[in-house]
N, C-alpha and C positions, 0 to 999 in steps of 0.2 A: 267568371268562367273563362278559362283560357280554353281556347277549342281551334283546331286546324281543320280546315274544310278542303276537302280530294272531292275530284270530278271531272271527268269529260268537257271537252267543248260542246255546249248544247245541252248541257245534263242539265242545266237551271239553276247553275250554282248563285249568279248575278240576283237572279231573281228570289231565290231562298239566301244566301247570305244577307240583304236585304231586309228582309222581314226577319232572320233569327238574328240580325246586330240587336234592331227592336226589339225583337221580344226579350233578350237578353240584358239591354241596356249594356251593350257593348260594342267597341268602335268595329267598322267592318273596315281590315286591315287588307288591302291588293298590291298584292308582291308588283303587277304591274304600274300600278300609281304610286306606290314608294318610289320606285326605281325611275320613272319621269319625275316626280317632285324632289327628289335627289337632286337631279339632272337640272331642274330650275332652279335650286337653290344655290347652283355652284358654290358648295363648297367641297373639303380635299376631296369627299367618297364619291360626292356628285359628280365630278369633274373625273375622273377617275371612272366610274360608270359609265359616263357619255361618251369615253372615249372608246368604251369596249363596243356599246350598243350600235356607234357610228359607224363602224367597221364592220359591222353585220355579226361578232362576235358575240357568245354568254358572257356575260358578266361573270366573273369567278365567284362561287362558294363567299370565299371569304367576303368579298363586299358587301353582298348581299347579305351575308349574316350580319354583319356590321350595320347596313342601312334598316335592317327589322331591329335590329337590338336600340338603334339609335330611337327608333319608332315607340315601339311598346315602354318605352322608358317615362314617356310622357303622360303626364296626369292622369289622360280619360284614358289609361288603360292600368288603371290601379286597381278597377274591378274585373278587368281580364279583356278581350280582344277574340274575334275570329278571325284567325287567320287563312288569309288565300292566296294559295299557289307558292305557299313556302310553309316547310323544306319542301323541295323536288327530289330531293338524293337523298338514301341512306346516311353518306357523307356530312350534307347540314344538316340533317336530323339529329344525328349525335352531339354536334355541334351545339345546337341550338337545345338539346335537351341537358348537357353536361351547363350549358349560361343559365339555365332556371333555372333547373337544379342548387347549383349556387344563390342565386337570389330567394331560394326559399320556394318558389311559385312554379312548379312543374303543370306541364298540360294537364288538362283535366281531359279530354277526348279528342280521338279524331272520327270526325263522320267523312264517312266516302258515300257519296252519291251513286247509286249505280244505275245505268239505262243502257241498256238494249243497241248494238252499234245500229243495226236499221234505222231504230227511232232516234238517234242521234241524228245519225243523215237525214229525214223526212224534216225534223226540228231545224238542222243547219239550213237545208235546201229553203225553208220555208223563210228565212231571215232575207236572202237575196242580197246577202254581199260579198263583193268579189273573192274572199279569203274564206267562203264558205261555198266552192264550186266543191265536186263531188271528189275529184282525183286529189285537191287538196285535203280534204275534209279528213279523206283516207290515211294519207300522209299523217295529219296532224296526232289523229285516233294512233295511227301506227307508235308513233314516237310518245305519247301520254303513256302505253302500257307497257314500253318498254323501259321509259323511266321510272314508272308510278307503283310498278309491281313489287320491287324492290322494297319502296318505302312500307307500302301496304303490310307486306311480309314482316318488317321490322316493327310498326306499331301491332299490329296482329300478334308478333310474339312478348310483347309487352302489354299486352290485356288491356291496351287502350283504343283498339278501332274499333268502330261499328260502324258495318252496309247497311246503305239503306235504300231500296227500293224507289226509284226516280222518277216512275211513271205511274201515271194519274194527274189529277188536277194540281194545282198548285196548293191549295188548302190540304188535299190528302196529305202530298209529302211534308210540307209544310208541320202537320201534326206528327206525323211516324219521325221526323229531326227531332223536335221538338221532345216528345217521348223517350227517344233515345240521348239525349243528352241530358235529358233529368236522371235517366239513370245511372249516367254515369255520375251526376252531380251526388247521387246517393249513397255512392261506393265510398 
């Protein structure tokens, strides 16, 4: 199963991508920890990343597709990968769906997480670290849907997203993922 995981900060993506790499028998792939293991590995894309990241700058599109394409290429993900927090853009979406596409092996789903901005906040507030004060929290929610809407819109008109309800216990959503990406495994 190839599957992209969308979600909020706070949504509990960490916590359910975790348990659905398991349940899946699939690597759980973080756009964030590519992009520092990148960055450890110096080499050309890694060094090239570090220097965007150093500067307080994104990393461009391109790298980035090139550090996941580098990634999924490897063994444990020749049964498929959840991916998180790539694509961000309409942009590497395309991108990233025209390089499967060629290799045969297109997404099988995206699940979007969805929760509630209150409960987002109540959940951030509750962790108590510094990049989780309220004004930021706000900010960060702010810029998620303003990038995230986009992509949503584009997998939504290609019959491959599914929302999923984010609040409840961890076991509830845990099962409604889980549910919803069987069926898509059955399309």
């Amino acid at each position: 199963m190839r599957i992209v995981f969308i979600g909020p900060p706070g949504a509990g993506k960490g916590t359910q991508a975790a348990r659905l790499s398991r349940r899946f028998g699939v690597p759980h792939l973080s756009t964030g920890e590519l992009l520092r293991e990148a960055c450890r590995l110096k080499n050309e894309v890694g060094r090239q990343a570090a220097e965007f990241m150093l500067s307080g700058k994104l990393v461009p599109d391109s790298l980035v597709h090139q550090i996941v394409v580098d990634r999924i290429v490897h063994a444990d993900c020749e049964g498929g990968y959840l991916m998180d927090g790539f694509p961000r853009t309409v942009p590497q979406a395309e991108k990233f769906d025209r390089f499967l596409t060629d290799q045969g092996q297109p997404l099988n789903v995206v699940v979007e997480l969805r929760v509630r901005e209150r409960d987002l906040l109540e959940r951030l507030k509750g962790r108590g670290r510094e990049d989780d004060a309220a004004e930021i929290v706000r900010n960060r929610l702010e810029q998620y849907r303003r990038l995230t809407t986009p992509i949503l819109d584009y997998y939504r008109h290609s019959g491959r997203l599914r929302t999923i309800d984010g609040h409840g216990l961890p076991d509830e959503v845990t099962q409604r993922l889980v549910e919803a990406i069987e069926a898509a495994r059955a399309v």
